[in-house]
GUTIFI-624171 format. One record per residue (C-alpha): residue number from 1; y, z, x; residue in one letter. Coordinates in steps of 0.25 Angstrom, whole numbers, plus 5000, padded with zeros to 4 digits. Last residue first. Layout:
% GUTIFI-624171
<pt><nr>NUM</nr><yy>Y</yy><zz>Z</zz><xx>X</xx><rest>A</rest></pt>
...
% end
This chain:
% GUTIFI-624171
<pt><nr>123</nr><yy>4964</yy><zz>5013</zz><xx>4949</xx><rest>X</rest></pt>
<pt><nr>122</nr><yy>4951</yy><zz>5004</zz><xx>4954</xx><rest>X</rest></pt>
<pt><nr>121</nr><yy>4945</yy><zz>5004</zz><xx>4966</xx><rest>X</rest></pt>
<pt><nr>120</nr><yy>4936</yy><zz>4991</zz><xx>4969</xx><rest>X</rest></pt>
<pt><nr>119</nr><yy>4937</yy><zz>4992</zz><xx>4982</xx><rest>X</rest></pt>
<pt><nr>118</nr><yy>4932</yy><zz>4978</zz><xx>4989</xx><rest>X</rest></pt>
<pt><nr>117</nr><yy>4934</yy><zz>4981</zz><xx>5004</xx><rest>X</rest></pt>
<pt><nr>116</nr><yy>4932</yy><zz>4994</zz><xx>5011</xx><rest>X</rest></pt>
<pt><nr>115</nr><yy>4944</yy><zz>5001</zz><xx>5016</xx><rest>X</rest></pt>
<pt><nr>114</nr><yy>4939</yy><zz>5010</zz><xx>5026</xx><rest>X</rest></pt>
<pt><nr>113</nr><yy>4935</yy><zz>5022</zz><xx>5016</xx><rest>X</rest></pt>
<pt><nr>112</nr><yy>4947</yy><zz>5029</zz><xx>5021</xx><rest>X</rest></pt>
<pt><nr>111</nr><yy>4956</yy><zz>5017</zz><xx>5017</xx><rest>X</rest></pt>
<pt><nr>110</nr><yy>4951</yy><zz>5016</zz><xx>5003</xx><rest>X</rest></pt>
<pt><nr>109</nr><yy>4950</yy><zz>5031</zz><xx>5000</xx><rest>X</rest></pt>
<pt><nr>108</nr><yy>4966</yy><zz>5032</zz><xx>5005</xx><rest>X</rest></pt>
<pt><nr>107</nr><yy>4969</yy><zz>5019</zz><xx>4996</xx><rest>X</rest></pt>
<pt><nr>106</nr><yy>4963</yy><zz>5026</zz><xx>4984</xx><rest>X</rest></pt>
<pt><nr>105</nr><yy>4970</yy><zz>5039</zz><xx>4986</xx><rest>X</rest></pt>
<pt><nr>104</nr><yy>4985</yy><zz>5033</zz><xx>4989</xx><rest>X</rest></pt>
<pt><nr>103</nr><yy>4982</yy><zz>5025</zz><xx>4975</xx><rest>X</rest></pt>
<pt><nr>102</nr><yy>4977</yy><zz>5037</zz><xx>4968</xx><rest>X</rest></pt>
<pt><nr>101</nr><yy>4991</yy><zz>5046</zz><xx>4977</xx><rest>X</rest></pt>
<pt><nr>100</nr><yy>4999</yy><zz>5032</zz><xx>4968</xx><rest>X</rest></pt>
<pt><nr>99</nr><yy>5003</yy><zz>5021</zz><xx>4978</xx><rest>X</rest></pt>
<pt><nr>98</nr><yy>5016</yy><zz>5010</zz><xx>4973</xx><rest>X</rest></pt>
<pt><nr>97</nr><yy>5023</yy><zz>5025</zz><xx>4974</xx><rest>X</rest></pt>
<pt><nr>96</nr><yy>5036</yy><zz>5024</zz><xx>4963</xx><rest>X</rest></pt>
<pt><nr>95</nr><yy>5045</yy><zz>5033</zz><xx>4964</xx><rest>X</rest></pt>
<pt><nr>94</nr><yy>5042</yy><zz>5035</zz><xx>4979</xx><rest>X</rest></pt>
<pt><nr>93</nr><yy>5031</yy><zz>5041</zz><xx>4989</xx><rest>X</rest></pt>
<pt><nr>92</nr><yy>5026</yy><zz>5030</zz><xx>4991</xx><rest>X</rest></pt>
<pt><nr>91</nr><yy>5035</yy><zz>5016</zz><xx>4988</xx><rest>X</rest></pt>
<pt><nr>90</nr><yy>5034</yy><zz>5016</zz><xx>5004</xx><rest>X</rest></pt>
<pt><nr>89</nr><yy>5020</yy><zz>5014</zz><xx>5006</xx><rest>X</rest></pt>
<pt><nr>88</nr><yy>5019</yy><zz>5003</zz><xx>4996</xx><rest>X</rest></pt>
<pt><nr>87</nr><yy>5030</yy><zz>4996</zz><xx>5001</xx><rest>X</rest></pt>
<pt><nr>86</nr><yy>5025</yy><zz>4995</zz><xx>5014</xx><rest>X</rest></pt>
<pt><nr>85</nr><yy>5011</yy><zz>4991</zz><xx>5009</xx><rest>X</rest></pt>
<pt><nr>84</nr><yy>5018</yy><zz>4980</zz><xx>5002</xx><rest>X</rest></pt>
<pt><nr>83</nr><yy>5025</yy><zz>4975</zz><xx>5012</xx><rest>X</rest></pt>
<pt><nr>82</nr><yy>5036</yy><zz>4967</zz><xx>5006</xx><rest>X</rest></pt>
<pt><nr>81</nr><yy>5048</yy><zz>4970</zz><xx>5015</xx><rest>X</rest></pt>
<pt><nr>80</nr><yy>5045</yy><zz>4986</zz><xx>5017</xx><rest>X</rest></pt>
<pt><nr>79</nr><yy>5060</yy><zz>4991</zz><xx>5014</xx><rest>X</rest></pt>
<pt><nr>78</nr><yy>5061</yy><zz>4981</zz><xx>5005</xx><rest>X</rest></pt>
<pt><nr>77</nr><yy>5053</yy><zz>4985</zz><xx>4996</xx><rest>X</rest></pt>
<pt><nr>76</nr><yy>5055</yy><zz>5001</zz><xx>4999</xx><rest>X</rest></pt>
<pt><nr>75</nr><yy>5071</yy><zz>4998</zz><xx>4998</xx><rest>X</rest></pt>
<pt><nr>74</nr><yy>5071</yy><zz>5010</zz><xx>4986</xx><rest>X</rest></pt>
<pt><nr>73</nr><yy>5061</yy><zz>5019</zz><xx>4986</xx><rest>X</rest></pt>
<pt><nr>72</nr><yy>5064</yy><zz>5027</zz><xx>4997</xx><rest>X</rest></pt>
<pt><nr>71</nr><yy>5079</yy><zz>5030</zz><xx>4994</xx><rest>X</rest></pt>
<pt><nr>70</nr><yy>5081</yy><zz>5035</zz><xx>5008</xx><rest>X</rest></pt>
<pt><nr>69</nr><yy>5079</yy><zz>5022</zz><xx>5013</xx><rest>X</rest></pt>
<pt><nr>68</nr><yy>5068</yy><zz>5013</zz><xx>5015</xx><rest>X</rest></pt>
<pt><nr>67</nr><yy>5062</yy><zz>5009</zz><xx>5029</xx><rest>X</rest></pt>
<pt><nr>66</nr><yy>5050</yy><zz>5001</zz><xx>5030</xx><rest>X</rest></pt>
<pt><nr>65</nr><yy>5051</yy><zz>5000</zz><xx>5045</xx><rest>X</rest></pt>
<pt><nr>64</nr><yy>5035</yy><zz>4998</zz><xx>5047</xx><rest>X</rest></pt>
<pt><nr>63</nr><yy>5033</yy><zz>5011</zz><xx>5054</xx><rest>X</rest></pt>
<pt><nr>62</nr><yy>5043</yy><zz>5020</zz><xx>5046</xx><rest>X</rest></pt>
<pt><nr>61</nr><yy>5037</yy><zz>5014</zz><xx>5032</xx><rest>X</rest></pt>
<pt><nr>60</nr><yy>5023</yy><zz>5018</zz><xx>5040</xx><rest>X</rest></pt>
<pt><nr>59</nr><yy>5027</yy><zz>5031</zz><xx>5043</xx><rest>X</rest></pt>
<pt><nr>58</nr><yy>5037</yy><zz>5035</zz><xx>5030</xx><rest>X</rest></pt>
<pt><nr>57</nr><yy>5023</yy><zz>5029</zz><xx>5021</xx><rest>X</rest></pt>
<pt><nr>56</nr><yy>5014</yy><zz>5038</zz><xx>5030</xx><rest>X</rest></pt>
<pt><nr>55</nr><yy>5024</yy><zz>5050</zz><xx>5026</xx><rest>X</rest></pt>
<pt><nr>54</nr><yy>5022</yy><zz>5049</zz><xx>5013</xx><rest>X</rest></pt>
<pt><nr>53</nr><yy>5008</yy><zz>5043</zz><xx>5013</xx><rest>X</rest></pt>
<pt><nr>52</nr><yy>5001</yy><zz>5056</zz><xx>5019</xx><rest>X</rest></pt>
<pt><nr>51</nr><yy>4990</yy><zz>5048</zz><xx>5025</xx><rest>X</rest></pt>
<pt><nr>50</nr><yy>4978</yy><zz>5039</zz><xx>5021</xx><rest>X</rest></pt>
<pt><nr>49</nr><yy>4986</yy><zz>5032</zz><xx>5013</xx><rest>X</rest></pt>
<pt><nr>48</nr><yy>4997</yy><zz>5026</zz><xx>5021</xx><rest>X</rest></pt>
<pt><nr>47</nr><yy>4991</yy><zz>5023</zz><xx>5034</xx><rest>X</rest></pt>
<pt><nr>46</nr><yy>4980</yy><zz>5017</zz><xx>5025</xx><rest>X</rest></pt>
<pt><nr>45</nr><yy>4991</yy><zz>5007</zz><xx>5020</xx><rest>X</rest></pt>
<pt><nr>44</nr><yy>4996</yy><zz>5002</zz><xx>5033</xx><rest>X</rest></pt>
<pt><nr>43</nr><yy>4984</yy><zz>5001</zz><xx>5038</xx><rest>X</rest></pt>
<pt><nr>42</nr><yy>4982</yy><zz>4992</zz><xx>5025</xx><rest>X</rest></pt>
<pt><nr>41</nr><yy>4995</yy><zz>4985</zz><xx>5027</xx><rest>X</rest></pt>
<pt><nr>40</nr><yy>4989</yy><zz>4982</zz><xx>5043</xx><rest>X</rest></pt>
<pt><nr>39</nr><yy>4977</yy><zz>4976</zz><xx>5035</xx><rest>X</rest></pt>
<pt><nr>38</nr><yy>4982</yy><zz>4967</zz><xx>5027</xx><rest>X</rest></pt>
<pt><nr>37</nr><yy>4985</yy><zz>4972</zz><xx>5011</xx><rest>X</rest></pt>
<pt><nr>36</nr><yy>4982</yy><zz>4967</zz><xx>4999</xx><rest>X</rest></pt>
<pt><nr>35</nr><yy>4969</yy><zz>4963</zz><xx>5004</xx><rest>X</rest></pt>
<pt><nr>34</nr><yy>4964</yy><zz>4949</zz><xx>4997</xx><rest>X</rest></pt>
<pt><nr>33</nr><yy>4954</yy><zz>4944</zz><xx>5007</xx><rest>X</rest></pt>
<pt><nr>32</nr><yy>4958</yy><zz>4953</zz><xx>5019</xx><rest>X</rest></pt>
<pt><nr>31</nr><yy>4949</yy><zz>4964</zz><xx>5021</xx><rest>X</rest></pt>
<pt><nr>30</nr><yy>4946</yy><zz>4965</zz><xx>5008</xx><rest>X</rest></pt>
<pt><nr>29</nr><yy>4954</yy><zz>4974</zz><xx>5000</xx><rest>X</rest></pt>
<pt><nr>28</nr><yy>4956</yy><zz>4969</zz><xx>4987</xx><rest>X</rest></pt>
<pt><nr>27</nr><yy>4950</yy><zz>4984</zz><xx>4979</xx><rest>X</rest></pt>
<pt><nr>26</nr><yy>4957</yy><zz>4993</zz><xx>4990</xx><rest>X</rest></pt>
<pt><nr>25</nr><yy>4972</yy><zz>4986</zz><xx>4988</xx><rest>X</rest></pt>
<pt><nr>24</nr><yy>4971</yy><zz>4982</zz><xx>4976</xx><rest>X</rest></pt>
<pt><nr>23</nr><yy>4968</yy><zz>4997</zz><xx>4972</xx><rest>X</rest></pt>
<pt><nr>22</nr><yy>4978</yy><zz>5002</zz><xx>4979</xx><rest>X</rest></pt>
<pt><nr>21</nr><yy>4989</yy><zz>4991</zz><xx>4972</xx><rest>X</rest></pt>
<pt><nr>20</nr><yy>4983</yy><zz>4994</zz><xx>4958</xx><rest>X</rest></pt>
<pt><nr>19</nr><yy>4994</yy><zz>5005</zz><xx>4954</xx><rest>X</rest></pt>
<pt><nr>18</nr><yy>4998</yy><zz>4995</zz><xx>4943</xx><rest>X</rest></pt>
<pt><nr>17</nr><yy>5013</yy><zz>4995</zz><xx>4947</xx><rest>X</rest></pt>
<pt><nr>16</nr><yy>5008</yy><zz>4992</zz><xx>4963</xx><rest>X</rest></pt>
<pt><nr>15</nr><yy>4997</yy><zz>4982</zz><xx>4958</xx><rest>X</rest></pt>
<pt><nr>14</nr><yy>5008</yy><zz>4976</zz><xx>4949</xx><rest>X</rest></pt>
<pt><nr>13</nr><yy>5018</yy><zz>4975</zz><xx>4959</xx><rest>X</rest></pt>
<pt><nr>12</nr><yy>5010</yy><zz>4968</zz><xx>4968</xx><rest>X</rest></pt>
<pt><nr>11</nr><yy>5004</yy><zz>4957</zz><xx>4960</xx><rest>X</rest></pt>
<pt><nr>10</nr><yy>4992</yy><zz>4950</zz><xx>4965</xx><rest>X</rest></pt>
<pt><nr>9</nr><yy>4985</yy><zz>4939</zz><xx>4958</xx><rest>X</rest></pt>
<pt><nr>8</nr><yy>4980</yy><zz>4934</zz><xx>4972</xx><rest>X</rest></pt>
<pt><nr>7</nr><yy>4977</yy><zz>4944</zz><xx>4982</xx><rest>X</rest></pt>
<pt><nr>6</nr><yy>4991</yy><zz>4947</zz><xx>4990</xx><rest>X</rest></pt>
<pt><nr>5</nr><yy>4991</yy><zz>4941</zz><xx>5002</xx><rest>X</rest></pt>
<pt><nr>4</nr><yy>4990</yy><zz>4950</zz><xx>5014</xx><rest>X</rest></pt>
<pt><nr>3</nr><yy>4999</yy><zz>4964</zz><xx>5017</xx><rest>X</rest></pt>
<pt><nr>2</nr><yy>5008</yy><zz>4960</zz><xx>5027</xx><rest>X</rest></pt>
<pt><nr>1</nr><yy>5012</yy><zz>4966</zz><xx>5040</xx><rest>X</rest></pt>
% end
């Protein structure tokens, strides 16, 4: 599982700093022209939204073997070996949550609505 080429002019960290990574992911969301993440990342993804994403995020870290030790936010990089999603879901509920509950709330609306192309939500 990876997530799909990263549109051009893209900067990880800064989307995550920026609290602007749920909002790329709705407004570039085109069915595969410049998604940020493929399909099964997405599933992924709406697993942990539309749920309680504690426990979601011990399912799916569980599921995918992203194990961390008992200081959970330490090793959560490595832990997931460059899966953003992965490392998304784990930094939650730590120090320093990539996901804010605005963010959670936006990608919930997103993915009940059916995830329609071309959003244009802004932060």
């Amino acid at each position: 599982m990876t997530s799909t080429s990263a549109p051009e002019g893209w900067n990880t960290g800064e989307q995550i700093r920026d609290h602007q990574l749920a909002t790329s992911i709705i407004n570039s969301h085109r069915n595969g022209l410049n998604d940020v993440f493929d399909p099964e990342s997405l599933e992924i993804l709406q697993r942990f939204c539309v749920s309680d994403p504690l426990t979601a995020r011990d399912q799916i870290a569980k599921e995918n073997g992203w194990a961390v030790g008992p200081d959970h936010d330490q090793g959560i990089a490595e832990a997931v070996r460059g899966n953003l999603v992965g490392y998304v879901i784990l930094r939650h509920g730590t120090n320093d949550p990539v996901f804010d509950e605005r963010d959670l709330e936006m990608l919930k609306k997103w993915f009940e609505e059916g995830m329609p192309s071309g959003g244009q939500v802004v932060r």
